[in-house]
Each structure stands twice: as C-alpha cells, then as structure tokens.
Backbone as XML, in Angstrom:
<?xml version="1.0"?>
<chain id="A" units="angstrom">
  <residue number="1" name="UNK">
    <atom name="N" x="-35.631" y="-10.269" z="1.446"/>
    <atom name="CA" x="-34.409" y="-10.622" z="0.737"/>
    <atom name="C" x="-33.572" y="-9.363" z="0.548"/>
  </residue>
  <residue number="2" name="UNK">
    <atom name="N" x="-31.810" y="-9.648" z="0.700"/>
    <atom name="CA" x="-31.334" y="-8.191" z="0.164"/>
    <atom name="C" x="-31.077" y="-8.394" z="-0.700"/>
  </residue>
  <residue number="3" name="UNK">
    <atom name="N" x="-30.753" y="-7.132" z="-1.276"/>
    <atom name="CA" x="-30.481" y="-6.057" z="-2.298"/>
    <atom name="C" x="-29.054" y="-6.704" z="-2.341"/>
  </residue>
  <residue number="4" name="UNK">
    <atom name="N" x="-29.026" y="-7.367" z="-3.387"/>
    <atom name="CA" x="-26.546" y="-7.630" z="-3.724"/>
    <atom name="C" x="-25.941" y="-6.950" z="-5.170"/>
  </residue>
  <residue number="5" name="UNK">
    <atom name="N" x="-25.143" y="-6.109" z="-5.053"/>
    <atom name="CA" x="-24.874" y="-5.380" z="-5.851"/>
    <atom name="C" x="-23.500" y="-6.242" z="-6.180"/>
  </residue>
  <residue number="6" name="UNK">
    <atom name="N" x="-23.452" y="-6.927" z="-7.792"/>
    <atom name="CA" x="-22.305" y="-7.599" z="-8.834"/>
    <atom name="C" x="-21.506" y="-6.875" z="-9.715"/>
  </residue>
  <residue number="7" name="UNK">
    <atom name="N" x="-20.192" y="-7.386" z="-9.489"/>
    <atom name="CA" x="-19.683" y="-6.665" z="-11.001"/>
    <atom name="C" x="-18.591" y="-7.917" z="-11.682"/>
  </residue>
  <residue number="8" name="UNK">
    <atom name="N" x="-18.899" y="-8.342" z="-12.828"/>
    <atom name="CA" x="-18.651" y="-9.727" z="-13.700"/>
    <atom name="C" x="-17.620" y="-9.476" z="-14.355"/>
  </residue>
  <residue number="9" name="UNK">
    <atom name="N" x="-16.648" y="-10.425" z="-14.205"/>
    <atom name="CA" x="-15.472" y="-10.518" z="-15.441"/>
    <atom name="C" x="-15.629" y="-9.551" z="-16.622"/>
  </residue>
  <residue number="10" name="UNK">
    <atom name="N" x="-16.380" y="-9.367" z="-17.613"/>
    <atom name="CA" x="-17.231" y="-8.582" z="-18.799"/>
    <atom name="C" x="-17.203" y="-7.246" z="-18.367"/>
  </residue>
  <residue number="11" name="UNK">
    <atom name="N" x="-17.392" y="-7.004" z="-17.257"/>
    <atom name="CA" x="-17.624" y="-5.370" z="-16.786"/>
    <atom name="C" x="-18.727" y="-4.975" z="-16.436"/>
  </residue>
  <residue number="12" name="UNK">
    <atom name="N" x="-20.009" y="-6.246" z="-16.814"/>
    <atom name="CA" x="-20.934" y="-5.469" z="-16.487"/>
    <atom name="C" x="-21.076" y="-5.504" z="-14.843"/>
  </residue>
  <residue number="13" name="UNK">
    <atom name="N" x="-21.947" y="-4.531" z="-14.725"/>
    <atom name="CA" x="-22.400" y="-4.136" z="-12.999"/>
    <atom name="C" x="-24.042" y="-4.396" z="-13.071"/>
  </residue>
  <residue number="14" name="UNK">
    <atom name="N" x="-24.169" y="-5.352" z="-12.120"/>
    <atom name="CA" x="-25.920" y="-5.345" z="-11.700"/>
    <atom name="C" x="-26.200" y="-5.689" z="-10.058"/>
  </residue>
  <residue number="15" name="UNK">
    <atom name="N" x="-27.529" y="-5.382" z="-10.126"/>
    <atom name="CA" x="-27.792" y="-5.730" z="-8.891"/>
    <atom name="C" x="-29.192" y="-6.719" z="-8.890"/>
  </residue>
  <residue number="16" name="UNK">
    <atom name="N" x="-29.455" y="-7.168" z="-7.780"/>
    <atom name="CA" x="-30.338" y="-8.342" z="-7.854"/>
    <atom name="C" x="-31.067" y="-8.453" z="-6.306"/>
  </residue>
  <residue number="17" name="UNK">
    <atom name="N" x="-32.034" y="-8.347" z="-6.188"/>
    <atom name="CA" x="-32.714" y="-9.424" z="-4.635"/>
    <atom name="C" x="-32.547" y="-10.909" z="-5.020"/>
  </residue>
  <residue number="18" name="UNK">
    <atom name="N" x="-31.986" y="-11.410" z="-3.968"/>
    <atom name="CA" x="-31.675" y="-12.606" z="-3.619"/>
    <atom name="C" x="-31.595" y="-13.440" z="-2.239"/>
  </residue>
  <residue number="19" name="UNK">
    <atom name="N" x="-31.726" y="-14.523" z="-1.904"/>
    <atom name="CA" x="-31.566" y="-14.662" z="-0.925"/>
    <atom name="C" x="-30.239" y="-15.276" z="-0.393"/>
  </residue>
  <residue number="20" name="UNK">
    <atom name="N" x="-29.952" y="-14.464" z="1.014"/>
    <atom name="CA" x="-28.570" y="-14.980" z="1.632"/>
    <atom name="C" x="-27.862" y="-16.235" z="1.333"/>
  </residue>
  <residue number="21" name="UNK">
    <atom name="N" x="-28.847" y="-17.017" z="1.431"/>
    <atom name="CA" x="-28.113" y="-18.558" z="0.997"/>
    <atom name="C" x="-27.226" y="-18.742" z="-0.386"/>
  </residue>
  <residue number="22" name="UNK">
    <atom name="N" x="-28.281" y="-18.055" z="-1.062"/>
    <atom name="CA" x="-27.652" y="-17.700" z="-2.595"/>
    <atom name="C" x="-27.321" y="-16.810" z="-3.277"/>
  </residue>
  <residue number="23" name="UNK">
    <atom name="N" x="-26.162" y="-15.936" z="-2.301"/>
    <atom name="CA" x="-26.116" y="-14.644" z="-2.516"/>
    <atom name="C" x="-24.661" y="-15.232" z="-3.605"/>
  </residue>
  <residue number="24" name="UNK">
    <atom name="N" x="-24.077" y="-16.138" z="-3.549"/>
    <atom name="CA" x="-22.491" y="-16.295" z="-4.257"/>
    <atom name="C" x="-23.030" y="-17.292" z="-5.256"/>
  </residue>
  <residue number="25" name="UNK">
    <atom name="N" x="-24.179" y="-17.282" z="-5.689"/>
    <atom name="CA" x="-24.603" y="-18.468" z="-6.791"/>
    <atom name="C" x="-25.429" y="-17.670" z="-7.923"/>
  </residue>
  <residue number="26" name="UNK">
    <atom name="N" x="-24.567" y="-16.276" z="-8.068"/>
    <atom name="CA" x="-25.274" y="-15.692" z="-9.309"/>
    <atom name="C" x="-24.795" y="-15.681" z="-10.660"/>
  </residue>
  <residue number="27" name="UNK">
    <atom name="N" x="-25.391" y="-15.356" z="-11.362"/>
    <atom name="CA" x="-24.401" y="-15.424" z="-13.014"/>
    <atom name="C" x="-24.989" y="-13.867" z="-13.536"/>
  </residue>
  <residue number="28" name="UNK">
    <atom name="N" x="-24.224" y="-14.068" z="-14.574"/>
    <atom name="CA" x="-24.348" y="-12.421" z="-15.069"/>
    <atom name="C" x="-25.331" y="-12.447" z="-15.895"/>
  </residue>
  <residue number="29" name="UNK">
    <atom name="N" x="-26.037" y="-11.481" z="-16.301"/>
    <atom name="CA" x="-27.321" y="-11.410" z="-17.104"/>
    <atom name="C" x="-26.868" y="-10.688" z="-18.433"/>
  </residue>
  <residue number="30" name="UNK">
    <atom name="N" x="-25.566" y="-9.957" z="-18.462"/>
    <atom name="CA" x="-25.228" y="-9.743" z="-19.843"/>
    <atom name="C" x="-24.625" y="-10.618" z="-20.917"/>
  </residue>
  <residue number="31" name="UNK">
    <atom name="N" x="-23.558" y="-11.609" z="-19.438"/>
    <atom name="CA" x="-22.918" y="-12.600" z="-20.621"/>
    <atom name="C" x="-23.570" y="-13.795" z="-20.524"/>
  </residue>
  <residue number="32" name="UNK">
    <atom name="N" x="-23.948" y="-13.755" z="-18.811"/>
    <atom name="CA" x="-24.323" y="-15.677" z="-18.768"/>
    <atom name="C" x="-23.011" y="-16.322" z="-17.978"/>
  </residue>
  <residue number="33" name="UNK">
    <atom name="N" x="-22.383" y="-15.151" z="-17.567"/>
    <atom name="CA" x="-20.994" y="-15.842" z="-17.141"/>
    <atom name="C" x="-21.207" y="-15.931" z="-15.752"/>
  </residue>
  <residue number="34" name="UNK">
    <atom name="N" x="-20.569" y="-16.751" z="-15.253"/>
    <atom name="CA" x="-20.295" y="-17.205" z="-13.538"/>
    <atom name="C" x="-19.143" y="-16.596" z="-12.925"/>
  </residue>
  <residue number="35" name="UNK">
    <atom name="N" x="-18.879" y="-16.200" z="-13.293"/>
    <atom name="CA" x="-17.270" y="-14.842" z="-13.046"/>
    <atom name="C" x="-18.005" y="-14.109" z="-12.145"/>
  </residue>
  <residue number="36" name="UNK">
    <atom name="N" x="-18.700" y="-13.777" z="-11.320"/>
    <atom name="CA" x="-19.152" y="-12.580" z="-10.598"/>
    <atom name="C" x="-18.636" y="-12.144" z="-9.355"/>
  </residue>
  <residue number="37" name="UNK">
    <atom name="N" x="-18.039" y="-11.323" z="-8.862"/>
    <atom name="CA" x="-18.149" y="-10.974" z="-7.584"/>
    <atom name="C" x="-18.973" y="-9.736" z="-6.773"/>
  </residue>
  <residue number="38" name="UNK">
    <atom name="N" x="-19.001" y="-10.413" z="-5.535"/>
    <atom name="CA" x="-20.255" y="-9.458" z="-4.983"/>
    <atom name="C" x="-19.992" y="-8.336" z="-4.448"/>
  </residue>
  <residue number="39" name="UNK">
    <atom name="N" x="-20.424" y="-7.045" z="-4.653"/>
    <atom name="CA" x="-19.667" y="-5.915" z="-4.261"/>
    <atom name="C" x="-20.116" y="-5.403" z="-2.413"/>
  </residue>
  <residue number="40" name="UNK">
    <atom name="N" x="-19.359" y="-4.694" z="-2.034"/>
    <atom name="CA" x="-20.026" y="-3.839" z="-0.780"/>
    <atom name="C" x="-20.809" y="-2.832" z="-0.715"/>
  </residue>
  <residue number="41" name="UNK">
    <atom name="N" x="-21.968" y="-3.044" z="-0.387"/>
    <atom name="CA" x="-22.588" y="-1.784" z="-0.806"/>
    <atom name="C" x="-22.936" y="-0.730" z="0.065"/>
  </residue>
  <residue number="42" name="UNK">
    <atom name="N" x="-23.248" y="0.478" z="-0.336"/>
    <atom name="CA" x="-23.220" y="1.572" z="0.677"/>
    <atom name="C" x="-24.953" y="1.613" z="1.008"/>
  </residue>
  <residue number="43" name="UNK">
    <atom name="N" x="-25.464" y="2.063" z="2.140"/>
    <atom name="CA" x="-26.263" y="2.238" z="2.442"/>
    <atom name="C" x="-26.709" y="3.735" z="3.057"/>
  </residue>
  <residue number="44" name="UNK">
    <atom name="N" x="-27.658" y="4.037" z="3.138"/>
    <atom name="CA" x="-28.111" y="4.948" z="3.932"/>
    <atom name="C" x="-29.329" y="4.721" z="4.810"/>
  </residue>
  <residue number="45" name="UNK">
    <atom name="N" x="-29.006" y="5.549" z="6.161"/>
    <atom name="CA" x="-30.132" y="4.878" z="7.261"/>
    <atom name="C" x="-30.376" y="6.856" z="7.313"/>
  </residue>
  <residue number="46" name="UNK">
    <atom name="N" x="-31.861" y="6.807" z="8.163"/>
    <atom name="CA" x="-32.773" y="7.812" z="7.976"/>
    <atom name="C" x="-31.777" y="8.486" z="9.636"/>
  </residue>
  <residue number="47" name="UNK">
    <atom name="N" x="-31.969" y="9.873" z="9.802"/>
    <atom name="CA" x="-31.639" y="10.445" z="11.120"/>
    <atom name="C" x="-32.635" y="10.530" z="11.600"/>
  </residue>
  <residue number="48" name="UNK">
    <atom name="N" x="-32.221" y="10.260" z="13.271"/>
    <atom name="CA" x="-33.224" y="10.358" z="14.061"/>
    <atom name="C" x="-33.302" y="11.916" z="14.325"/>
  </residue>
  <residue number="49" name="UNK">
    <atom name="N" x="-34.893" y="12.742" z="14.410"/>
    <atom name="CA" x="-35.206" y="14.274" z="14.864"/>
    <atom name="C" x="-35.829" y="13.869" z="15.302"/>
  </residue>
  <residue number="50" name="UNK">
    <atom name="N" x="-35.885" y="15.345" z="16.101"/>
    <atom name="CA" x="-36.734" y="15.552" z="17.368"/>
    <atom name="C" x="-38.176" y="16.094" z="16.750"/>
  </residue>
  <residue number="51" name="UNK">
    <atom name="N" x="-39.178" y="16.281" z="17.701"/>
    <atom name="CA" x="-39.869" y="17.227" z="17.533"/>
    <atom name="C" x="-40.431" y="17.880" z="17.032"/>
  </residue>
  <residue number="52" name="UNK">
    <atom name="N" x="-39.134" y="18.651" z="16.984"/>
    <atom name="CA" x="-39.319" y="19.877" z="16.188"/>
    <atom name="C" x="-38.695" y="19.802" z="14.883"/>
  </residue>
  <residue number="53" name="UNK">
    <atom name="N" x="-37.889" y="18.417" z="14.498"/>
    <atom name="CA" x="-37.367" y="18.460" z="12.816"/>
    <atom name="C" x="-36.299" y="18.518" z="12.983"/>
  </residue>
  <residue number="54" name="UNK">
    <atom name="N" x="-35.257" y="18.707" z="14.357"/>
    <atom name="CA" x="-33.737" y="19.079" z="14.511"/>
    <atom name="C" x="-33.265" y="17.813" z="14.834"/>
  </residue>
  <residue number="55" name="UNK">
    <atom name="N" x="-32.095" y="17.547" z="14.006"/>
    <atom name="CA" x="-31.629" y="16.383" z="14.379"/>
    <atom name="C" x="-30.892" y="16.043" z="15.967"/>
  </residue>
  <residue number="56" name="UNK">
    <atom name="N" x="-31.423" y="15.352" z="16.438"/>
    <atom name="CA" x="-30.770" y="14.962" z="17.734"/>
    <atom name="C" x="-29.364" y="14.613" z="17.536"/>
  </residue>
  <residue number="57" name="UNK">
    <atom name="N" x="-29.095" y="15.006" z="18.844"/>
    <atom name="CA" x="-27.383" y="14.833" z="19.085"/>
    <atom name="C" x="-27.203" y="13.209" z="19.687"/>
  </residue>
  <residue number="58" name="UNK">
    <atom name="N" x="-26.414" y="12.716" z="19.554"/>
    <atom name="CA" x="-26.061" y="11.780" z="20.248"/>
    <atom name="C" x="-25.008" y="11.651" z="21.307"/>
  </residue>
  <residue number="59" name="UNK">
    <atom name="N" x="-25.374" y="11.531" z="23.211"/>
    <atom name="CA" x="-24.422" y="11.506" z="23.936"/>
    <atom name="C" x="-23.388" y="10.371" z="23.332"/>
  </residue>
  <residue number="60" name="UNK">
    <atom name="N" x="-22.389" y="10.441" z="24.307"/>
    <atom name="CA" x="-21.986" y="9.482" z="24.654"/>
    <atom name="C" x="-20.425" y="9.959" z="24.678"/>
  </residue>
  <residue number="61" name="UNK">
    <atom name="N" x="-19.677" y="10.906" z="23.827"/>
    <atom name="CA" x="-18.057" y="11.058" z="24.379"/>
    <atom name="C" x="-17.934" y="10.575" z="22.696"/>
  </residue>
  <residue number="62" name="UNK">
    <atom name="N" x="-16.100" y="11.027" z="22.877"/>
    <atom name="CA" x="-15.652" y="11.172" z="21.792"/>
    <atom name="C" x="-15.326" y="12.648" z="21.297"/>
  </residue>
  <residue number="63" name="UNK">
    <atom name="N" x="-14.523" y="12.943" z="20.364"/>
    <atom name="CA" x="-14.900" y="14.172" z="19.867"/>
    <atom name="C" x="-15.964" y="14.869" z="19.254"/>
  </residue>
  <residue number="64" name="UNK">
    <atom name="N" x="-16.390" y="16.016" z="19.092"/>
    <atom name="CA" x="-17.703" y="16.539" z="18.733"/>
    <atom name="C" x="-18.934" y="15.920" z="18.730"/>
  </residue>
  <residue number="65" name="UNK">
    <atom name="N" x="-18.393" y="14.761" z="19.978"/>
    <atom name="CA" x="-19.828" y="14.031" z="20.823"/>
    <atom name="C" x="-20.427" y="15.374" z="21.618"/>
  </residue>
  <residue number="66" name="UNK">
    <atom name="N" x="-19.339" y="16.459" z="22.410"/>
    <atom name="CA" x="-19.500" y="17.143" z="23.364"/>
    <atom name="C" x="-18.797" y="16.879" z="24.581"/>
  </residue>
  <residue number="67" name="UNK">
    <atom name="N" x="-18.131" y="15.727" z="24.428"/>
    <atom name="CA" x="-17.328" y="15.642" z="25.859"/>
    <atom name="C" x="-16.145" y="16.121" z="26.222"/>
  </residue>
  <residue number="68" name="UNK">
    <atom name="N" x="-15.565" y="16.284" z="24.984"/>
    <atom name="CA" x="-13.923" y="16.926" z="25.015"/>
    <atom name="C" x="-14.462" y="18.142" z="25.175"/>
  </residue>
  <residue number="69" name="UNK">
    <atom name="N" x="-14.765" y="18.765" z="25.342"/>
    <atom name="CA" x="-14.695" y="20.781" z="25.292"/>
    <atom name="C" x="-14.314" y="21.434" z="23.926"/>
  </residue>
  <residue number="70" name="UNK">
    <atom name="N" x="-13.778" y="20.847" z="23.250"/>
    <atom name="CA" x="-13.342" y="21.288" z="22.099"/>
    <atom name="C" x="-14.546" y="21.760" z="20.947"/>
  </residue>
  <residue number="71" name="UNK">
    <atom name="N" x="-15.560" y="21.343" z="20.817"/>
    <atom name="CA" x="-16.558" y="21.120" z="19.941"/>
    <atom name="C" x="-17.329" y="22.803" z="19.703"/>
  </residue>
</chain>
C-alpha cells in the first residue's frame, strides 16, 4: 500500500498507508472532517554505484550527460 500525504480544510497535515482504491476516501483524524486533499509527494530513490562506491554516470546525451563537450 502507499504512503498518501493530506492536508484538511483545519490545517492539519497527515499522512496515512492506504490503498489506491481508497486513496480520495479519507477523513481527517484531527477534526473528523472530509475536506481533505491529497498532496504530491516527494520521494527519494537510492543512486546507482559502482564498485568501488562512485556513482555511475549515466550515458545517453543531453547536457552534462557528456555529449555536448561542454561538461
């Protein structure tokens, strides 16, 4: 189940595991109110290293991919 991060009419802010189906069928736990909307939340994903602990580069183009010369 994910992780859905709320913030309610009232002000308060919570978060909750829930499941997808019922991710827009929450109520608030401070007031009890149904006012909620669901926020976007930020995540963080792990870097891929090498080896030796150095983070790998990623080909592929773009700027300070390495393909422009500029980098």
């Amino acid at each position: 189940m994910p992780l859905y991060e709320y913030r309610c009419a009232c002000g308060a802010a919570f978060e909750t595991l829930v499941a997808a189906s019922k991710a827009d069928e929450q109520s608030c736990p401070t007031c009890g109110g149904e006012h909620v909307r669901r926020l976007l939340s930020v995540f963080s994903a792990p870097r891929a290293t090498g080896s030796d602990g150095a983070a790998m580069m990623g080909g592929g183009g773009g700027c300070c991919g390495g393909a422009c010369g500029n980098c």
